[in-house]
PATILO-599337 format. One line per field, with one value per residue (C-alpha): residue number from 1; residue in three letters; x, y, z; chain. Coordinates in nm, 2 decimals, always signed. Layout:
<sites>
seq <- (NUM:...)
type <- (ALA:...)
c1 <- (X:...)
c2 <- (Y:...)
c3 <- (Z:...)
mol <- (A:...)
</sites>
This chain:
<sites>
seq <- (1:2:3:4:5:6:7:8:9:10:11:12:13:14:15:16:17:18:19:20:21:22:23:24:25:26:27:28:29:30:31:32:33:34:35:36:37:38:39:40:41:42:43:44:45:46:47:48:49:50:51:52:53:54:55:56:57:58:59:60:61:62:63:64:65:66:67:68:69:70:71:72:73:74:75:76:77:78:79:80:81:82:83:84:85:86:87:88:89:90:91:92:93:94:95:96:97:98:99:100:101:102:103:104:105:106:107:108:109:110:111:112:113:114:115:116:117:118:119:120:121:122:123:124:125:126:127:128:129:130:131:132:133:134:135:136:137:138:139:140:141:142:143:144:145:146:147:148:149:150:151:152:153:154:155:156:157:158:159:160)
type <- (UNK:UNK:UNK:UNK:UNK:UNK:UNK:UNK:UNK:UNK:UNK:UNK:UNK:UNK:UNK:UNK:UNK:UNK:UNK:UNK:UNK:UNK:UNK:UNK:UNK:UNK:UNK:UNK:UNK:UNK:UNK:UNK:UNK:UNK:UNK:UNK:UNK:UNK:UNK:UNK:UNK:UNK:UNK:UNK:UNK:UNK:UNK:UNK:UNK:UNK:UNK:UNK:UNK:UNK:UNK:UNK:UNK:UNK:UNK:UNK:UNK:UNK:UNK:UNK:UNK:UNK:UNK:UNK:UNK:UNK:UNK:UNK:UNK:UNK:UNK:UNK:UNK:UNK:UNK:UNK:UNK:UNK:UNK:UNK:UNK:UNK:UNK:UNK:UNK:UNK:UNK:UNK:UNK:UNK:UNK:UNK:UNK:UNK:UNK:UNK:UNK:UNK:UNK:UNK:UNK:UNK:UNK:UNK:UNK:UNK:UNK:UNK:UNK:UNK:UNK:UNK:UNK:UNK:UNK:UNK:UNK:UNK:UNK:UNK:UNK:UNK:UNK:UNK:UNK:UNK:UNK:UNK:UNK:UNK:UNK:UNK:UNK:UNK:UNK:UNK:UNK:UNK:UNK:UNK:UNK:UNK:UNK:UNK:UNK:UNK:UNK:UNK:UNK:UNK:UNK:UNK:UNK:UNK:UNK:UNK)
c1 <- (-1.08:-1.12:-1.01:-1.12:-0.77:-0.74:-0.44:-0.18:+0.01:+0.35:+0.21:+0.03:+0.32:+0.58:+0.32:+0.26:+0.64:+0.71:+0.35:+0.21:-0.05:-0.31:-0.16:-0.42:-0.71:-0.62:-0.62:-0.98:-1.01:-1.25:-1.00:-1.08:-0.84:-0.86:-0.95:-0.59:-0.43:-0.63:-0.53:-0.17:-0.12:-0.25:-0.06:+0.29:+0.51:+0.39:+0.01:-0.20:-0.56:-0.85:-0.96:-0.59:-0.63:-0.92:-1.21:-1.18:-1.39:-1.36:-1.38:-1.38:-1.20:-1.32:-1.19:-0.82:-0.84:-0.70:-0.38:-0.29:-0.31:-0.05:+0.19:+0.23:+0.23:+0.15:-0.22:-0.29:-0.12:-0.34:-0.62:-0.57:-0.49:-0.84:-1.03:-0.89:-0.91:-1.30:-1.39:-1.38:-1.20:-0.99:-0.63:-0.40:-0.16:+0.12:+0.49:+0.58:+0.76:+0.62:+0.24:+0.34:+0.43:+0.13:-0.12:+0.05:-0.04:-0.38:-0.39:-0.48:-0.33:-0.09:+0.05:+0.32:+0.38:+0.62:+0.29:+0.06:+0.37:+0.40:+0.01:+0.02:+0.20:+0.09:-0.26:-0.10:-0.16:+0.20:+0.46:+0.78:+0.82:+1.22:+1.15:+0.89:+1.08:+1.42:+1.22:+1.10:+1.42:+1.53:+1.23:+1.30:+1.11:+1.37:+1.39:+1.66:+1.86:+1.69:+1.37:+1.40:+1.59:+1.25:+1.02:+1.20:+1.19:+0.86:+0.76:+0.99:+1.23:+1.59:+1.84:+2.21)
c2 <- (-1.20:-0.87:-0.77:-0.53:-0.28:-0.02:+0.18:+0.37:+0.67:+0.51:+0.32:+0.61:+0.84:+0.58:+0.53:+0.88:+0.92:+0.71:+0.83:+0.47:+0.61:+0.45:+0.10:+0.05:+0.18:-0.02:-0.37:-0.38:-0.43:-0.19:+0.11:+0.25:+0.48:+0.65:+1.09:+1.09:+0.90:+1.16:+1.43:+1.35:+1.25:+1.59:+1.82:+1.66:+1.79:+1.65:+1.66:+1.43:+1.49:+1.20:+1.21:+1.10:+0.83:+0.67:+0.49:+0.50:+0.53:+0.74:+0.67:+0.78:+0.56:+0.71:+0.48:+0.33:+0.00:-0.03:-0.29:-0.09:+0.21:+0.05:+0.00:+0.39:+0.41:+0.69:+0.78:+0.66:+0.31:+0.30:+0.42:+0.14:-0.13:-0.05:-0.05:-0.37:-0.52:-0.42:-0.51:-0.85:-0.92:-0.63:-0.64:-0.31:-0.24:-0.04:-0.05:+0.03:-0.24:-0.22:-0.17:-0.49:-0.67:-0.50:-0.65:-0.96:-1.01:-0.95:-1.16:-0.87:-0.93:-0.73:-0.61:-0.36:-0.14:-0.41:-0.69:-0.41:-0.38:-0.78:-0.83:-0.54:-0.75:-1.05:-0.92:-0.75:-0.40:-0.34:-0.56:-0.57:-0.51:-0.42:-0.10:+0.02:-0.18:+0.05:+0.38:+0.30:+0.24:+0.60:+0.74:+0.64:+0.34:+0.06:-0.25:-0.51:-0.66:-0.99:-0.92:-0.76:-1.07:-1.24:-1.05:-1.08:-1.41:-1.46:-1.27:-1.43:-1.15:-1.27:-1.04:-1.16)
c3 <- (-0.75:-0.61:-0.27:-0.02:+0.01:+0.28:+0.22:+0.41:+0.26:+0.17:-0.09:-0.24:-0.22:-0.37:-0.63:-0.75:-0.75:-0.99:-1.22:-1.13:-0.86:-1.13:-1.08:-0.75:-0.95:-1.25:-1.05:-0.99:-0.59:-0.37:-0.25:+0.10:+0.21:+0.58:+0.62:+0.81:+0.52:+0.24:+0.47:+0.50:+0.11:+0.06:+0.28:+0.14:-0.06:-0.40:-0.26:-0.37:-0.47:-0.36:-0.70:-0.84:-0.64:-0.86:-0.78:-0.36:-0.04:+0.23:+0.55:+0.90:+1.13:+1.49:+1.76:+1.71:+1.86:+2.19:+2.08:+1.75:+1.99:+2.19:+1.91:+1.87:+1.51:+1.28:+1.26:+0.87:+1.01:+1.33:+1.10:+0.86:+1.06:+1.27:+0.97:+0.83:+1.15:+1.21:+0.84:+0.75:+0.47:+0.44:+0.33:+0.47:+0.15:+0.38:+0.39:+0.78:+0.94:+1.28:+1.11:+0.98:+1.28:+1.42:+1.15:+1.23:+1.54:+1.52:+1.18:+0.87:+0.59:+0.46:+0.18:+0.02:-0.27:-0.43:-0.42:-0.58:-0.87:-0.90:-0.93:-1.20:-1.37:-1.32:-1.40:-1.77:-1.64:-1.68:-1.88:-1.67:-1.29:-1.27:-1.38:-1.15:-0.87:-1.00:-1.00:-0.63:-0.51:-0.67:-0.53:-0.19:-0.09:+0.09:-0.07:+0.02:-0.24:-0.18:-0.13:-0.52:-0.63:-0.47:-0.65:-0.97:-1.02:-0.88:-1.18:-1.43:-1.45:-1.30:-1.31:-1.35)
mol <- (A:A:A:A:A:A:A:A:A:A:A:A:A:A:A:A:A:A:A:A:A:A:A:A:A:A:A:A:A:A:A:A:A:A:A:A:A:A:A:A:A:A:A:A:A:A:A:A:A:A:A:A:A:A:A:A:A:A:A:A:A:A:A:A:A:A:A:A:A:A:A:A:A:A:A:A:A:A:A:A:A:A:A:A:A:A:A:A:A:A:A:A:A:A:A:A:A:A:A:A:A:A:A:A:A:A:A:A:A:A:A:A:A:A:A:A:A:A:A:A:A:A:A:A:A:A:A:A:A:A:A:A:A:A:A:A:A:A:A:A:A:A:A:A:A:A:A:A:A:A:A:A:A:A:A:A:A:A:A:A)
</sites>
């Protein structure tokens, strides 16, 4: 079933490292991504295009709601986080800890770059996640040992 996903830089960034930008496209969900998040995937160092991105939407987020304000996070987080939270149904696919614990509180789903890797798989997009989760890792993106072990075997794929 498709999903409404509005998502944060980290995700796209630790995707196009690793060439699998196209896994979020390639799942099937609505994509809505946030101009901050477009604009700051753009001005990095390996900038990313909207149009790399696939099939997305746009959108302006013009008011960041008062209690994400008062988290201080980055603006793509606060942007996604008051999207998600104003848009029933939304899901914020984002990595930050403390945009986490933010979406927590005020109850939006959430997930990561390592869930949009499992369901790849799990939807036969791609046929193994340990290497994905290994070129991640290289490229950057934290993952504890056990939260790797987790998503391993969650997928069939125990490592010894």
């Amino acid at each position: 079933m498709a999903e409404l996903w509005v998502v944060d830089a980290s995700p796209l960034i630790s995707l196009d490292r690793i060439g699998s930008l196209d896994l979020l496209a390639r799942l099937g969900h609505e994509l809505v991504v946030p101009a901050s998040v477009l604009a700051e995937v753009a001005r990095g160092p390996n900038p990313i295009a909207p149009d790399q991105i696939g099939a997305h939407r746009a959108v302006s987020v013009p008011t960041i709601h008062p209690v994400v304000a008062a988290w201080d996070l980055g603006t793509g987080e606060s942007e996604v986080l008051s999207w998600a939270l104003s848009t029933a149904g939304s899901t914020a696919i984002l990595d930050d800890r403390a945009a986490r614990r933010c979406a927590a509180t005020l109850s939006i789903p959430t997930r990561g770059t390592l869930h949009v890797v499992i369901e790849a798989k799990r939807s036969g997009v791609i046929p193994a996640v340990a290497p994905l989760i290994d070129r991640l890792r290289n490229g950057g993106l934290f993952l504890s040992d056990a939260l790797v072990r987790s998503a391993l075997a969650a997928v069939g794929e125990e490592r010894s």
